[in-house]
C-alpha beads as a LAMMPS data file, in Angstrom:
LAMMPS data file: protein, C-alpha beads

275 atoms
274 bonds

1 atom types
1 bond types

-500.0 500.0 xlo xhi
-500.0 500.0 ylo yhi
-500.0 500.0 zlo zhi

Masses

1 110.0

Atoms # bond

1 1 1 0.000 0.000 0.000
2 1 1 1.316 3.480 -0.781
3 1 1 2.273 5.993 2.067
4 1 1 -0.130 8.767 2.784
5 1 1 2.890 11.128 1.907
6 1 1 4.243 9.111 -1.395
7 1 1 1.205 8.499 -3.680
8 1 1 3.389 6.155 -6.164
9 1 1 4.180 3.659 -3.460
10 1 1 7.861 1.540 -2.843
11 1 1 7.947 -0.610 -5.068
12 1 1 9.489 -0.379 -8.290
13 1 1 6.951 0.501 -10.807
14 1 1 6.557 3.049 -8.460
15 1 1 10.434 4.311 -8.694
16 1 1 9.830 4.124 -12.296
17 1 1 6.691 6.259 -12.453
18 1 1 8.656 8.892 -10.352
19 1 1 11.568 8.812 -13.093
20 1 1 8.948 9.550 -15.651
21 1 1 7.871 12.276 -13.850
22 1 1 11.490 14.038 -13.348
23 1 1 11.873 13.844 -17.385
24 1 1 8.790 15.590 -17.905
25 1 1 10.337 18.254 -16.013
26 1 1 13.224 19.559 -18.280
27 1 1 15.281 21.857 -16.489
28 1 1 15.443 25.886 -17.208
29 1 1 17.802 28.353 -16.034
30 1 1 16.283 30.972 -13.987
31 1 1 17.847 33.736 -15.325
32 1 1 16.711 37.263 -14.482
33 1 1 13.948 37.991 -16.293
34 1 1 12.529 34.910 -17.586
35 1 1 8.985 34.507 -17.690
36 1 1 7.300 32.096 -15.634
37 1 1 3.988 30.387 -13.720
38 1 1 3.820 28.585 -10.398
39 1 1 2.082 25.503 -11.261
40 1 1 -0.093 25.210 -7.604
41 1 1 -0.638 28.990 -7.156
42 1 1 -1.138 30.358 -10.740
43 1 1 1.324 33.271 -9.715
44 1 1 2.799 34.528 -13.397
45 1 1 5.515 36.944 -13.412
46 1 1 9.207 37.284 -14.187
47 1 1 12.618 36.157 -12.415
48 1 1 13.919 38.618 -9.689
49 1 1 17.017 36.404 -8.645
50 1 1 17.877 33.182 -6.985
51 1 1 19.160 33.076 -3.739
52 1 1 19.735 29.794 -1.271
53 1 1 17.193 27.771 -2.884
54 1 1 14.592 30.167 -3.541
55 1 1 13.393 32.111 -6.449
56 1 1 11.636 35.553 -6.319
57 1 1 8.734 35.863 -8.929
58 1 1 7.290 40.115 -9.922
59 1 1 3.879 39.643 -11.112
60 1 1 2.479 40.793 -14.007
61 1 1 0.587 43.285 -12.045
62 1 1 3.161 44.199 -9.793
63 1 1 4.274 43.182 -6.036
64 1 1 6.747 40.118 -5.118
65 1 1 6.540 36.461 -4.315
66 1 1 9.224 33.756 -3.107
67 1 1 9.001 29.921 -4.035
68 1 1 10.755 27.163 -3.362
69 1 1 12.845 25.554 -6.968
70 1 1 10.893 22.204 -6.195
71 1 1 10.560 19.448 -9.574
72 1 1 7.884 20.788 -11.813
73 1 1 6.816 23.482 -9.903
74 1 1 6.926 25.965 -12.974
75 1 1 5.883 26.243 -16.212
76 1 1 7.687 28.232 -19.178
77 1 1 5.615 28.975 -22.710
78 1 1 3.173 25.903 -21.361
79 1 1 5.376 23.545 -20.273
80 1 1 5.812 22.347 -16.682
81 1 1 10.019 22.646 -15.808
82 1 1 12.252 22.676 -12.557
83 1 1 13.849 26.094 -12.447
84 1 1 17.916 25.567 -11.647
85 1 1 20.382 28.065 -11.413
86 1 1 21.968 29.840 -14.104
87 1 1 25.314 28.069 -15.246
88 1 1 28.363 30.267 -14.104
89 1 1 29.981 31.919 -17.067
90 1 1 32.791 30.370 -18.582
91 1 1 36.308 31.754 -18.180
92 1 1 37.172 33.853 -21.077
93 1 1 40.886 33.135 -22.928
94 1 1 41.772 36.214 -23.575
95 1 1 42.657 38.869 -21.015
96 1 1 38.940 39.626 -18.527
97 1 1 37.604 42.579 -17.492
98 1 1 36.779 43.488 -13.767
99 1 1 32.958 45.191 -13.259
100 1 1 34.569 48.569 -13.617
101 1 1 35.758 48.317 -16.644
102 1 1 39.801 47.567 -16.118
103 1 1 41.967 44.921 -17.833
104 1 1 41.945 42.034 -14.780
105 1 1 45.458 41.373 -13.566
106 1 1 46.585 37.305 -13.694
107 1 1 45.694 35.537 -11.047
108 1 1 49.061 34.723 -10.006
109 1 1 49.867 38.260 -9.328
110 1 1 47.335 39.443 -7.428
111 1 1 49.103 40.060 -3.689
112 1 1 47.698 41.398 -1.126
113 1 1 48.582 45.206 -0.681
114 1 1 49.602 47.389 2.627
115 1 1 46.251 50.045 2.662
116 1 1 47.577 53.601 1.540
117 1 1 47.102 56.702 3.197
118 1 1 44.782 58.154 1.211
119 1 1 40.975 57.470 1.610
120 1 1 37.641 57.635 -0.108
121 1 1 34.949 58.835 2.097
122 1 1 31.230 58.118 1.212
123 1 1 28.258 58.952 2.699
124 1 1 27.092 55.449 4.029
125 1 1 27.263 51.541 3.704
126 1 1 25.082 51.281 0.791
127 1 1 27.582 53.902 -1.003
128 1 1 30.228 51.631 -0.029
129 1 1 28.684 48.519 -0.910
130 1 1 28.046 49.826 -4.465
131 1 1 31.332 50.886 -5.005
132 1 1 33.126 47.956 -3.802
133 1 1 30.651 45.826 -6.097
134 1 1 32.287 47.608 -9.358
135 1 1 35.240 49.094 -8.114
136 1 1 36.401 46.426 -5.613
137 1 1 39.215 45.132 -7.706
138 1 1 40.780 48.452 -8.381
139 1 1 40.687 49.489 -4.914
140 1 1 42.703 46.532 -4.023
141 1 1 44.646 47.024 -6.542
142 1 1 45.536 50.167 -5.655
143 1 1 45.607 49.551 -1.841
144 1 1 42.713 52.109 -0.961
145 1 1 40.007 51.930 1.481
146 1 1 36.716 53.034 1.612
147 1 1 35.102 54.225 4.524
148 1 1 31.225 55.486 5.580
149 1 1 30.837 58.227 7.451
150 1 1 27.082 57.450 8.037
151 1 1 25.717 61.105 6.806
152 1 1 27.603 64.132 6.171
153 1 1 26.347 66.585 8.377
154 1 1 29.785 66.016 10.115
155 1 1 31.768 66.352 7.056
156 1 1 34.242 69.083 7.809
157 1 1 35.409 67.805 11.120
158 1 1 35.822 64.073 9.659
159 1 1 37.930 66.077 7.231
160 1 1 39.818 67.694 10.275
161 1 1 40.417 64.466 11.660
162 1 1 41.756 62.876 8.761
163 1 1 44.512 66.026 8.310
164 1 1 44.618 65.353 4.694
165 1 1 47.664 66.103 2.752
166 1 1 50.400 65.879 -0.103
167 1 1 50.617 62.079 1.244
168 1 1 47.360 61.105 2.893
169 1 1 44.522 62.813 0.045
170 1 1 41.006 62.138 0.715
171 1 1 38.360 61.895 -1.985
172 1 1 34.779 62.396 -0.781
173 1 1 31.303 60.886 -2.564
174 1 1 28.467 63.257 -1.910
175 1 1 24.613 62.116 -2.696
176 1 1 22.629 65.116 -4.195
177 1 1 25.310 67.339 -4.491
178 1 1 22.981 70.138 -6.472
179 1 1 22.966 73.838 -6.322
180 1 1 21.069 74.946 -3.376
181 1 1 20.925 71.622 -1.555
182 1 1 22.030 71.093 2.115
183 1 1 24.866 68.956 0.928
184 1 1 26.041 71.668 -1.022
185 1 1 26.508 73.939 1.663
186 1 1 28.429 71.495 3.672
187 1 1 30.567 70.644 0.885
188 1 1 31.467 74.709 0.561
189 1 1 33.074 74.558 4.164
190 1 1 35.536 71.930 3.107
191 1 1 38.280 73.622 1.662
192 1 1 41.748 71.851 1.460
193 1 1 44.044 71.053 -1.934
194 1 1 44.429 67.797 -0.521
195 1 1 40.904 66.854 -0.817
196 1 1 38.185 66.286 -3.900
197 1 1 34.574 65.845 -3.333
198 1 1 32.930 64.217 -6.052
199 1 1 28.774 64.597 -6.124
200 1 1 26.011 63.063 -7.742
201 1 1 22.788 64.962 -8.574
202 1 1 20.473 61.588 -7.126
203 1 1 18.641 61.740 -3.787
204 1 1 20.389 58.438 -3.000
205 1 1 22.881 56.142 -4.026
206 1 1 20.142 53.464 -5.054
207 1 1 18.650 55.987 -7.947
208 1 1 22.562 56.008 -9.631
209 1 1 22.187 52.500 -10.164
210 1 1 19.760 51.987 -13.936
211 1 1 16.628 50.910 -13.629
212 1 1 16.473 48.289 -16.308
213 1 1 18.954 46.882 -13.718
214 1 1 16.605 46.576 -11.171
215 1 1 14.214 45.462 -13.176
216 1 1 11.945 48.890 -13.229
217 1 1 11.018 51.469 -15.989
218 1 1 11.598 54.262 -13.814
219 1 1 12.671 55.178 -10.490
220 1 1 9.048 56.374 -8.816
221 1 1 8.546 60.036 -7.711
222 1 1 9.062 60.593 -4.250
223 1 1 7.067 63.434 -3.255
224 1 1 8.963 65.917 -1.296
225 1 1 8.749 65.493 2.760
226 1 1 8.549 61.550 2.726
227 1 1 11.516 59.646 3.216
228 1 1 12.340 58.885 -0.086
229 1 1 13.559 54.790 0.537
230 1 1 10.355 54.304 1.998
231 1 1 8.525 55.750 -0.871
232 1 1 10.318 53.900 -3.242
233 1 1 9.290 50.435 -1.682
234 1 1 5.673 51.358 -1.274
235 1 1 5.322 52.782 -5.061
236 1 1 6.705 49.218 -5.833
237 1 1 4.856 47.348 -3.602
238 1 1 8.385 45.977 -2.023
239 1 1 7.850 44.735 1.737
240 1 1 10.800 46.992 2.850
241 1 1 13.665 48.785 2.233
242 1 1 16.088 45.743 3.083
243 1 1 14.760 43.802 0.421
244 1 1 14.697 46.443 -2.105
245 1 1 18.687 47.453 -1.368
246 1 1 19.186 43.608 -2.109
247 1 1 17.201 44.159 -5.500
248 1 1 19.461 46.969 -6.237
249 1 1 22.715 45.332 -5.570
250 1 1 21.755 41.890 -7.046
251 1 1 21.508 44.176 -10.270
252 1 1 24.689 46.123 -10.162
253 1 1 26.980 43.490 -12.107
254 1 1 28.912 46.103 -13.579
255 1 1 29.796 49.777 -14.291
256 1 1 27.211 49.864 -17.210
257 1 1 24.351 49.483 -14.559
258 1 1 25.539 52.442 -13.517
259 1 1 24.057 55.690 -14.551
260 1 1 27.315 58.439 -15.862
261 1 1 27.707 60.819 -13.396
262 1 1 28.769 57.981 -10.465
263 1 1 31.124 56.667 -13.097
264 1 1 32.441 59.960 -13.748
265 1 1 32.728 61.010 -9.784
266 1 1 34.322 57.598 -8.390
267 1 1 37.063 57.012 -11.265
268 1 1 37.832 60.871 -10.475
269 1 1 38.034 60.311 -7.043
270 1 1 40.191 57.373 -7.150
271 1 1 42.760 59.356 -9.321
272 1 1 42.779 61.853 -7.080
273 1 1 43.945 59.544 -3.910
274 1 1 46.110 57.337 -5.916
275 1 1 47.685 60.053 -7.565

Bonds

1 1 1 2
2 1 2 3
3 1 3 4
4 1 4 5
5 1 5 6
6 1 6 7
7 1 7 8
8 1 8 9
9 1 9 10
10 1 10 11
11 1 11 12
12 1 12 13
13 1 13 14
14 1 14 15
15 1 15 16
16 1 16 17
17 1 17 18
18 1 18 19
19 1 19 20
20 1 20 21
21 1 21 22
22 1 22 23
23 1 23 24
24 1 24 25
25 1 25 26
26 1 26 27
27 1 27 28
28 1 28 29
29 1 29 30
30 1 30 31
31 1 31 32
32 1 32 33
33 1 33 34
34 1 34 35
35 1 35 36
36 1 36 37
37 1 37 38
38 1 38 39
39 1 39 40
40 1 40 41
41 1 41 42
42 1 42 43
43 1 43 44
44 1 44 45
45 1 45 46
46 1 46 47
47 1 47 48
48 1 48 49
49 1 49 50
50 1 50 51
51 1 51 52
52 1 52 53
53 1 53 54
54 1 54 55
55 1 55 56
56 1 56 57
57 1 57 58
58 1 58 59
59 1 59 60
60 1 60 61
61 1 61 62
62 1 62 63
63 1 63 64
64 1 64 65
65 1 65 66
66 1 66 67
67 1 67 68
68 1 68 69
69 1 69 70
70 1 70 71
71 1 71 72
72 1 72 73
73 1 73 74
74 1 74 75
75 1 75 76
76 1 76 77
77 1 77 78
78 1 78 79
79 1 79 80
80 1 80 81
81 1 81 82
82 1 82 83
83 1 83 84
84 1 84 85
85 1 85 86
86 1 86 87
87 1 87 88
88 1 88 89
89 1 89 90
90 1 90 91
91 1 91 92
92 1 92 93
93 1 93 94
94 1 94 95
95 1 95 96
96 1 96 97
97 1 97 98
98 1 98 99
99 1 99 100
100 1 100 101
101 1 101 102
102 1 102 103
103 1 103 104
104 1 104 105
105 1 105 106
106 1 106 107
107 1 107 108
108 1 108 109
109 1 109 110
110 1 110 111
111 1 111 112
112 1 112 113
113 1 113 114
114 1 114 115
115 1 115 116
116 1 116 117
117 1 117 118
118 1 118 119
119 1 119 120
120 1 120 121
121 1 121 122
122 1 122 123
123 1 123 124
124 1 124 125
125 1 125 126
126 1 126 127
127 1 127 128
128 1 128 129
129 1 129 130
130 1 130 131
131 1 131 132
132 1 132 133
133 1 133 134
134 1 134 135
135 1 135 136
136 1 136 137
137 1 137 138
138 1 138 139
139 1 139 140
140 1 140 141
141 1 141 142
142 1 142 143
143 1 143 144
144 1 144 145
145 1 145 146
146 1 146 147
147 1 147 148
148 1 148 149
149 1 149 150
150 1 150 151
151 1 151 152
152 1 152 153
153 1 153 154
154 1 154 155
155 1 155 156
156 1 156 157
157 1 157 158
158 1 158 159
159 1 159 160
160 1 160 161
161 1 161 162
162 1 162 163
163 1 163 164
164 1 164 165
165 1 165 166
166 1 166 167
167 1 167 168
168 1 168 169
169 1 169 170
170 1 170 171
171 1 171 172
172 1 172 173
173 1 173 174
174 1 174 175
175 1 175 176
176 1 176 177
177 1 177 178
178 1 178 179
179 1 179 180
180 1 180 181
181 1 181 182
182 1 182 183
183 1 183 184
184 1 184 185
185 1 185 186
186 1 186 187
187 1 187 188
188 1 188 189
189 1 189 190
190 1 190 191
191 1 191 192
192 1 192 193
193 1 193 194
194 1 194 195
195 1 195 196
196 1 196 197
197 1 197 198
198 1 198 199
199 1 199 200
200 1 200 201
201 1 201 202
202 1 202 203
203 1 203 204
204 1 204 205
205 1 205 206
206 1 206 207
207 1 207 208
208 1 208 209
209 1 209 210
210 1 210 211
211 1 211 212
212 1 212 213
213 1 213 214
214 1 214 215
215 1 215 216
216 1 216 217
217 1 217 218
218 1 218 219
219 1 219 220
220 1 220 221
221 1 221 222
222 1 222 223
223 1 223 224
224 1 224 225
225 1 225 226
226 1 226 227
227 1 227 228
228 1 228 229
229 1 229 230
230 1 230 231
231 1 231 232
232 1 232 233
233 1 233 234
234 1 234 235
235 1 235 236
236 1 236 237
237 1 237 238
238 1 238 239
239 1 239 240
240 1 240 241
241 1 241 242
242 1 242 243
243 1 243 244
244 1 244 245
245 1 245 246
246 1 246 247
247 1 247 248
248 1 248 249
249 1 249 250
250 1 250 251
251 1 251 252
252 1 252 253
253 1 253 254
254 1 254 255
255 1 255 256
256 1 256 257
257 1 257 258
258 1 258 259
259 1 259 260
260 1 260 261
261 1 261 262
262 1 262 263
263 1 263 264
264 1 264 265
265 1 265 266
266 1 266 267
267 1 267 268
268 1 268 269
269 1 269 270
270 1 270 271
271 1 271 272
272 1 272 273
273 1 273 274
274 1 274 275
């Protein structure tokens, strides 16, 4: 008799009949994007990402939902599949390209570097995040470090602290650095030859990254006196803001999911502190 919880039995027909089931389940890469239906819930959307297991499904009328990659749980252009993850990329021949852009040194002589002097400030861990995601391999490279300063109301006496000079520069990313802004005004009491600021015109570090990359037309329109992360999420219908930085990231693969003026700012700034 079959077990309440295994509906083809022990025996061996049964084995077989599961065996036929598996190959009626070819197997798809989830890559982003990809259109897809859960088979039990009817839920139709398109591939956020994969992560530990789980794939995250944006309906077709918005808002987010997380399934497990069980056998034959989707279906792609009618067919019922098993989602797997995406085969890694193969390794090129020819010289590779890290996410910023540079010509990737060989393996064998990467070696680890004593940190210079010199710093790049940003405004918090997101910033930092972001940059290390494209620029991590340069930064290494170079031996520079990249701090948050958690807000930059504070600004001139981190600069203080730091006593930048000839040596020790200090290169500064500033979020909605526009005429007028508060940020602006900060920025004017910083005055030293040993230290660049570098601004972008975006509210926050999240809008610098394209939307196609995240998946979105457009960044939504924040308006003015609500916090603009939380505005973001509930314009598209994300559960919170967490979830939406991990969107973000998840989408920065390189510097071309990068909109120009935080290209422009960071490769300035690390010129200026490497010299």
């Amino acid at each position: 008799m079959p077990r309440a919880d295994d509906p083809y039995g022990t025996d061996v027909l049964a084995e077989a009949n599961k065996l036929k089931a598996r190959a009626a389940w070819p197997p798809v890469a989830a890559v982003p994007g990809l259109i897809v239906q859960h088979r039990t819930t009817g839920h139709r959307g398109k591939v956020l990402c994969l992560e530990a297991g789980l794939v995250t499904i944006r309906g077709e009328l918005g808002g987010e939902r997380v399934f497990r990659l069980s056998p034959g749980a989707f279906q792609v252009d009618g067919r019922a599949v098993t989602l797997v993850a995406p085969r890694p990329a193969s390794q090129p021949r020819g010289p590779t390209r890290t996410p910023s852009g540079s010509v990737a040194a060989p393996r064998q002589e990467v070696r680890a570097k004593v940190a210079r002097g010199s710093r790049i400030l940003v405004e918090g861990v997101h910033d930092a995040s972001l940059i290390e995601r494209v620029w991590g391999d340069d930064l290494r490279d170079a031996g520079v470090v990249v701090e948050p300063l958690h807000g930059i109301d504070d600004l001139a006496s981190a600069v203080a602290a730091f006593g930048p000079d000839a040596d020790n520069r200090l290169g500064v990313l500033v979020d909605h650095l526009v005429p007028g802004s508060k940020e602006s005004r900060i920025v004017e009491a910083v005055r030293s030859p040993h230290v660049l600021v570098g601004g972008i015109p975006y509210v926050d570090i999240w809008q610098a990254v394209r939307p196609a990359a995240v998946g979105i037309a457009a960044w939504p329109s924040v308006p003015k006196g609500q916090p603009w992360k939380q505005g973001v999420c509930r314009a598209l219908n994300v559960s919170d803001e967490h979830e939406m930085w991990r969107r973000v990231l998840a989408g920065c693969r390189s510097w071309t999911d990068l909109e120009t003026p935080l290209v422009h700012a960071v490769e300035s700034l690390l010129d200026f502190v490497i010299g």
